[in-house]
N, C-alpha and C positions, 0 to 999 in steps of 0.2 A: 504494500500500500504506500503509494509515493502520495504527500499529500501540499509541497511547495513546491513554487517554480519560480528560476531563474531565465531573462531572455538576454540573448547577445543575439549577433549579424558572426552567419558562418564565412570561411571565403568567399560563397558567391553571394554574398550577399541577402541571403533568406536566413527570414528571423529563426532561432532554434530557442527552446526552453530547455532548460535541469530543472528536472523536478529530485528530489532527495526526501527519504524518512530518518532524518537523524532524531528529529522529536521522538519518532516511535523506538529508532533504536534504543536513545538516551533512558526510555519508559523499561523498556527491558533490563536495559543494563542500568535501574536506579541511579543513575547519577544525572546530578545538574549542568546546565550551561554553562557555569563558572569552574566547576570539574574538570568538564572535556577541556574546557579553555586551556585551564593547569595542565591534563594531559597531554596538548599538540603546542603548546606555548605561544597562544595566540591569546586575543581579548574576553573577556564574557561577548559584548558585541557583535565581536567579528563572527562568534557560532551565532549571537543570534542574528543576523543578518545573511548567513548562510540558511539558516534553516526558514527562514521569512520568503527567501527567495530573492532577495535585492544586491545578493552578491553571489556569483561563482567562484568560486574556490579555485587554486591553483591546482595543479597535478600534484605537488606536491602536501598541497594541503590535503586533497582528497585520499592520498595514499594515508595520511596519517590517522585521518578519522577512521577509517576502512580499517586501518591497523586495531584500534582502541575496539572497537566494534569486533573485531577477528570476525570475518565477512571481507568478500570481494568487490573489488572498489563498484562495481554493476549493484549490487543488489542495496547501496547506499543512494547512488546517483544515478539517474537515467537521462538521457539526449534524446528530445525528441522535436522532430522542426516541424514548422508551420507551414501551412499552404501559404 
């Protein structure tokens, strides 16, 4: 259940959205925004602005969350583009 999205412009230029369930993961794995934050050494904000959908995460951000989560960087983040 992916329940936020993120949009950017691919190369050609057609809008794409991420959608992610970190919330849901976070729900699983009992721990807070401010937790993961401490976990991946980023802000309370920056997760939640990731999980809001008004930011995509780097590659490298996305590997770390995926990591905390133990889960494959797919089943946190999904790419899906728009007509």
């Amino acid at each position: 259940m992916l329940s936020f999205i993120g949009a950017y412009l691919n190369l050609e230029g057609k809008a794409q959205t991420m959608k992610n369930n970190i919330r849901v993961q976070r729900a699983i794995k009992n721990i807070t925004q401010a937790q993961l934050a401490d976990l991946i050494q980023v802000s309370r904000q920056t997760i939640n602005t990731i999980e809001s959908g008004k930011y995509v995460p780097s590659t490298v951000l996305s590997l770390k969350i995926a990591k905390v989560f133990e889960k494959p960087v797919e089943e946190i983040f999904e790419l899906e583009e728009e007509d």
